[in-house]
N, C-alpha and C positions, 0 to 999 in steps of 0.2 A: 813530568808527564805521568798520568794515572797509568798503572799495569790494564794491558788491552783486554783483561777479561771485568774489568767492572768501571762504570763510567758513576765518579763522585757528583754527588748533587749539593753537599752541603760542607765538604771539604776543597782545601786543593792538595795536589799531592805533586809537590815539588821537586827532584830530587838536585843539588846540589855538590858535587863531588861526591865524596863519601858519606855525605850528610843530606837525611831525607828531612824538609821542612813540613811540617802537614799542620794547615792553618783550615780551625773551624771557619767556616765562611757563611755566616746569616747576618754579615753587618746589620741588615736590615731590624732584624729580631735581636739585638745583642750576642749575636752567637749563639741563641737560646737552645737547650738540648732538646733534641727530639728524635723521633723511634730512625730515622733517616738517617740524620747525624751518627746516632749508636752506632748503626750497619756500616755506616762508611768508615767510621773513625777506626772498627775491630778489624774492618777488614782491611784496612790502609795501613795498620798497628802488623797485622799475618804477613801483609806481602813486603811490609820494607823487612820483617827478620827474616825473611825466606828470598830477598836478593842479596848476594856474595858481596856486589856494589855495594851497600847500606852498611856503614858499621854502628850509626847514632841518629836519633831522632829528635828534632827540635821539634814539639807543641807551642804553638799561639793562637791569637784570636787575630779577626780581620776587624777594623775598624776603631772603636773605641772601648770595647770590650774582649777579654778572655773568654769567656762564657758566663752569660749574667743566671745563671740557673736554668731549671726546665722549663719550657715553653707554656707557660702556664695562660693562655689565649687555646690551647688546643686541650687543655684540662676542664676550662670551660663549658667548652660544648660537648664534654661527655659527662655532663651532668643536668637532667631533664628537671623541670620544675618538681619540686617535691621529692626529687628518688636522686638521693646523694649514690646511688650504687656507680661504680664504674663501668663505663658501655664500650666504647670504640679504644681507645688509645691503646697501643702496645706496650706501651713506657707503665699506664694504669693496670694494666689489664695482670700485671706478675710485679713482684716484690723488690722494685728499684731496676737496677740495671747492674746487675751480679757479676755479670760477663765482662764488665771495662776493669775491673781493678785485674782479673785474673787477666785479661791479653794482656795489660802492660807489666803484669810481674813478670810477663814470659819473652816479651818483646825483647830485641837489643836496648841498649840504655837509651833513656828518654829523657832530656831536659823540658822542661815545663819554661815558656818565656812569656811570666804574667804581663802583659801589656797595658788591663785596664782591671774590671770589674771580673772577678772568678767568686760566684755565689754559689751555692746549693751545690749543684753536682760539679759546675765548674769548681770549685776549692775541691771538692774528691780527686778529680781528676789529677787536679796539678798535685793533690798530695801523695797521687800514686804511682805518679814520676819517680824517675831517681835523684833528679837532681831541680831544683827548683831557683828561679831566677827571676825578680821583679821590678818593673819601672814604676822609679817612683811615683808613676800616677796609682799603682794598681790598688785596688779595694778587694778586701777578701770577705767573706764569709758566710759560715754554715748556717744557714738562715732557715733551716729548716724547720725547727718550730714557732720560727713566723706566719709560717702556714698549714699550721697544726699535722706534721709531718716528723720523721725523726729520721736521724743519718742515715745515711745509705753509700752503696759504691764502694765499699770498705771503708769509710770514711769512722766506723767508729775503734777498728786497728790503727789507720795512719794518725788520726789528729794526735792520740795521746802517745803515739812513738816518735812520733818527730818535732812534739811540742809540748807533750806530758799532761798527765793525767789534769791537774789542775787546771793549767791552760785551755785543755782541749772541754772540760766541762763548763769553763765561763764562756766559752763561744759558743758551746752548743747548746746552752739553758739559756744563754741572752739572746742569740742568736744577733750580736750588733754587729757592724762592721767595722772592719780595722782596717789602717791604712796601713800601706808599704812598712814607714819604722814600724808601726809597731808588731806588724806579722813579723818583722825582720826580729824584732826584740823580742818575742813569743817563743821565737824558734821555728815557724810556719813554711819562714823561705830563708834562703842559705845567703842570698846576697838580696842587694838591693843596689840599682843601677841606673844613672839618666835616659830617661825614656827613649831621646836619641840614640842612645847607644846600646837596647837594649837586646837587639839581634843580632848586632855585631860581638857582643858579651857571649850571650850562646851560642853564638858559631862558635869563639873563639874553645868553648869549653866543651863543645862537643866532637871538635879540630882533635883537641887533646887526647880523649877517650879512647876517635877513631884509631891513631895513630898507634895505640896499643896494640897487643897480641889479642886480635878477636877471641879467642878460645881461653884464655886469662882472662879478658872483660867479662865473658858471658859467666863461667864459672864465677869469678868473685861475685856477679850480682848474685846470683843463686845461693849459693854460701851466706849473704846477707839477710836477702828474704828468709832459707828456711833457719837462721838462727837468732832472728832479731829479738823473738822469742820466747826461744827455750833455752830453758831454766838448768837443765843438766849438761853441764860442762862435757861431761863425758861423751857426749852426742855431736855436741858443737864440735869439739875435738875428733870422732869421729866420719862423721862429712869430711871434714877439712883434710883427713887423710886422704880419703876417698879421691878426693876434689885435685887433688897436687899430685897423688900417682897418675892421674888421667893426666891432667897438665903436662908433666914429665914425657909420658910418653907422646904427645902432639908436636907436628914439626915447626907449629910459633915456636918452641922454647927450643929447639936444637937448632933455630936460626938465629932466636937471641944469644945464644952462647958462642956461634958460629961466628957472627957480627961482634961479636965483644973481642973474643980472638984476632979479629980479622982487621979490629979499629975501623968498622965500617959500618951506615944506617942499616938496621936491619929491615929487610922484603917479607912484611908477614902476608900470610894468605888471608882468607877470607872465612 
């Protein structure tokens, strides 16, 4: 059930025990991205970190698709004969969509469960996951200068951090597409899974996550992002001090010690 203060038009917003599922929903359009979708997806991203209930979020696509790229039928019509300038669109109108990689760096952890086709923004998307997970049908990629376009969404930090520099320039100067292995053999996605099984795989691994100390989840990702990198050891080292006296003092970790003492599953909060 969507939170009562916004009703999704291009999401659902599912919540499952601990685990919120939040599926683009434009079967119609291959999930195509659009300025609608944006609003719903950041703000569906703000309210599962901001319920106690939510400890992990699974992303997917409805239908046959993850998100087959931007809705380029609605790029069309803000383009008038003769005057290539941009008119109406939101998505046109400012410089990509800047705002999705920062809510999911700040989100609870977020698996990504590619189901089909994740081009253009969709591959952003999923790359700004934490964790990434695809059925073998899935098709990935940065197709971007297939329409004389260039990365966006953070996509030119994530490609070469989670699949390196080389990798991430041969997909994004050919802009061709890759199937499942070879995303999986690129370095692009962490597993690769029978389609059937492919929701039942990310429950299973966001099951996992949940069941940690929220406040050790949220910090370790933090910890992640700001040091993936930087270069001076001494900083990385730094935070991480920082990061473990907060931890220390939170009562996840005086109930995990408590439970270990106790030979009992430990009851973290929220």
């Amino acid at each position: 059930m969507a939170p009562e203060s916004h009703a999704y038009e291009t999401i659902l917003y599912e919540p499952d025990g601990r685990i919120l599922v939040l599926t683009l929903n434009r079967p119609e359009k291959l999930n195509a991205w659009n300025a609608r979708m944006e609003t719903d997806f950041i703000h569906a991203l703000e309210a599962a970190s901001a319920d106690p209930a939510i400890h992990a979020i699974v992303v997917t696509g409805s239908g046959r698709a993850f998100c087959a790229g931007g809705d380029i039928s609605a790029w069309s019509q803000d383009f008038t004969a003769g005057d290539r300038r941009r008119q109406a669109s939101p998505l046109l109108a400012r410089d990509g969509s800047p705002e999705v990689p920062i809510a999911l760096a700040r989100s609870k952890p977020v698996i990504a469960a590619i189901n089909g086709h994740a081009v253009g923004i969709g591959l952003t998307v999923a790359l700004a996951c934490d964790i990434r997970i695809a059925s073998e049908r899935a098709q990935l990629s940065a197709r971007f200068v297939k329409v004389g376009l260039t990365p966006e969404c953070g996509s030119t930090r994530y490609l070469p951090l989670v699949a390196g520099i080389g990798n991430a320039l041969y997909l994004a100067l050919t802009g061709r597409i890759v199937d499942a292995a070879e995303a999986k053999e690129r370095g692009i996605v962490d597993r690769v899974v029978p389609h059937d099984s492919l929701m039942t795989e990310a429950m299973a691994v966001a099951e996992e996550i949940a069941s940690n100390p929220p406040s050790a989840v949220w910090l370790a990702k933090r910890l992640i992002h700001e040091n993936a990198n930087e270069s001076d050891i001494r900083r990385v080292v730094t935070a991480e001090g920082f990061a473990i006296r907060e931890a220390r003092r939170l009562p996840d970790h005086a109930e995990a010690v408590q439970a270990f003492v106790e030979k009992r599953p430990p009851n973290f909060g929220s």
